[in-house]
N, C-alpha and C positions, 0 to 999 in steps of 0.2 A: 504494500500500500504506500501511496506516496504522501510524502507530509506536507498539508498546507503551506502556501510560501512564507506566510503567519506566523505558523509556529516553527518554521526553522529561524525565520529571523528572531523569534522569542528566544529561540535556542542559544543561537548567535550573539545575541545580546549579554543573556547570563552568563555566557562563558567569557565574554571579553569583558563587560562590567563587574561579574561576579567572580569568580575562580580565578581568572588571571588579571585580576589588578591586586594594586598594592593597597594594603587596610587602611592608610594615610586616606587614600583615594576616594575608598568604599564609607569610609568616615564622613567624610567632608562632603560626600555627596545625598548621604543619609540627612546628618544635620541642615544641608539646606532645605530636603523638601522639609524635616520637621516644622523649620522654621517660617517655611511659606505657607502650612498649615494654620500658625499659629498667629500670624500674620493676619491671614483674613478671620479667625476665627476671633480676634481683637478686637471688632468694628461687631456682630456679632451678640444682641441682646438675647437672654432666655427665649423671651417673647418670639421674634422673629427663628430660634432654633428647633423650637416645637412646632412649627407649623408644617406643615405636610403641603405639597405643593399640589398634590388632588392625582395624581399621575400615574398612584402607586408606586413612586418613590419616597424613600426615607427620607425625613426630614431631616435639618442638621443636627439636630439631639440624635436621632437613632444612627446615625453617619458614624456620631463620637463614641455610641456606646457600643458600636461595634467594634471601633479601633482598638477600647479597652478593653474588649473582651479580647479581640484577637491577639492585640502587643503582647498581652504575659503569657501566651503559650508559644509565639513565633521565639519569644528571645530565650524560655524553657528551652525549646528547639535549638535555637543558636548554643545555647550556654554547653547541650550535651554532644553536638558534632564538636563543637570546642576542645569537649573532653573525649572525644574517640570513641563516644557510646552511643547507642540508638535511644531515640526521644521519644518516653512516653506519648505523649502528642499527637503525634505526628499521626497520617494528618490533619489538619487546622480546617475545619468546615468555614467553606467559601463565603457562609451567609449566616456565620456565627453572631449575636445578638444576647442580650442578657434575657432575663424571663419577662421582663417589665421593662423595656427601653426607655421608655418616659419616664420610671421610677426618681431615678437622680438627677440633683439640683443641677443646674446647669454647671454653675461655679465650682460644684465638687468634679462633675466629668471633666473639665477643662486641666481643671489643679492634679487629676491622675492623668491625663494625655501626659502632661508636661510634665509628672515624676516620670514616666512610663518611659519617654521620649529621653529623660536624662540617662536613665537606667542602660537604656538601650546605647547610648552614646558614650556609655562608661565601660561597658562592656566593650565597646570596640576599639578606646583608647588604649585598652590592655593586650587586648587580641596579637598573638603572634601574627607575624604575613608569613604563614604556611597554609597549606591547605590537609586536612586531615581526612583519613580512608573512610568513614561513615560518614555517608548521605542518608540525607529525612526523603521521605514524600512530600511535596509539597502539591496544593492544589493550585495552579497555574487557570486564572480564566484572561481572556484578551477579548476584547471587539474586535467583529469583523465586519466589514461592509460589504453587504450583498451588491449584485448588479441592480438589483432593482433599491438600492440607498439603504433599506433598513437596516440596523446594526444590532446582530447577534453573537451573542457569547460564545466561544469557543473554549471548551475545556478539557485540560489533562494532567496527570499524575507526572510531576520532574524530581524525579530522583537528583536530589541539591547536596553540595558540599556547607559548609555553616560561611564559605564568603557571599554564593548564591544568595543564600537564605538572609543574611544582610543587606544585599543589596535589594534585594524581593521587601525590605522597610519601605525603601524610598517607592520602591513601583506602588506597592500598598498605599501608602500614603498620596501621593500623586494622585491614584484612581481615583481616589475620594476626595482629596482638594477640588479636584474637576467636579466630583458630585455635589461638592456641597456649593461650589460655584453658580451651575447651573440650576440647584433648588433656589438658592437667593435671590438669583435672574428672573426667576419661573413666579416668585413672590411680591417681586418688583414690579413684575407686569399690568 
């Protein structure tokens, strides 16, 4: 079977961003998207993060409470390819969410992003630049544009090294900067 042009370039991406760059790199590339996250999420009232844009899209509360949910198992993840072991974890369900997404105050979801996001960026200040023999599963989705314009998911199982799986922060993040972008757009309207 031949692989989508998609996902070789998906491919191609994590091995040159991910596995074969330097942790300096994989660092400073994480902490900018954190930063641009946090960035638009600054401007960003409760108000305006709980509303749902009608679309059946997540609003920017359930955006953030998915990040939280996801961040402490992707960096569990990170922490045991680190140590040469395989990750309880693994895999990290794609559309992972708490039980009550609305549940928490906005102020407190914000104030764990930004522990989360430190954690995560401390962990990789330490990080050797080697690459270690156990890979996670990771669940990999991308958009894809049909001929006919619609944009569907494409998804698969990428056996990731723990620099992947670092880099897979910033994609993570990124995705959803764009999501939460375009709900505030969608609010604006």
């Amino acid at each position: 079977m031949t692989m989508p042009p998609e996902h070789a370039k998906a491919k191609a991406y994590l091995l040159e961003k991910g596995s074969q760059a330097p942790v300096a790199q994989i660092r400073e590339r994480v902490a900018d998207a954190f930063a641009a996250l946090d960035t638009l999420l600054s401007g960003v009232t409760e108000h305006q993060a709980r509303r749902a844009p009608g679309t059946g899209e997540w609003s920017v509360h359930e955006i953030l409470d998915h990040l939280v949910e996801t961040h402490p198992r992707a960096l569990e993840e990170m922490r045991a390819l680190l140590e040469n072991r395989h990750s309880p974890v693994s895999p990290i369900p794609a559309g992972l969410q708490s039980a009550d997404p609305t549940a928490r105050r906005w102020d407190d979801l914000r104030g764990e992003l930004r522990r989360l996001h430190a954690e995560v960026l401390d962990v990789l200040a330490k990080a050797p630049d080697r690459v270690t023999e156990v890979r996670a599963p990771i669940i990999m989705v991308i958009n894809t544009r049909q001929a006919d314009g619609t944009v569907t998911p494409m998804q698969w199982i990428e056996e990731c090294d723990w620099k992947t799986c670092a880099i897979i922060f910033r994609l993570h993040e990124l995705d959803h900067l764009g999501q939460a972008r375009r709900t505030l757009r969608l609010l604006a309207d």
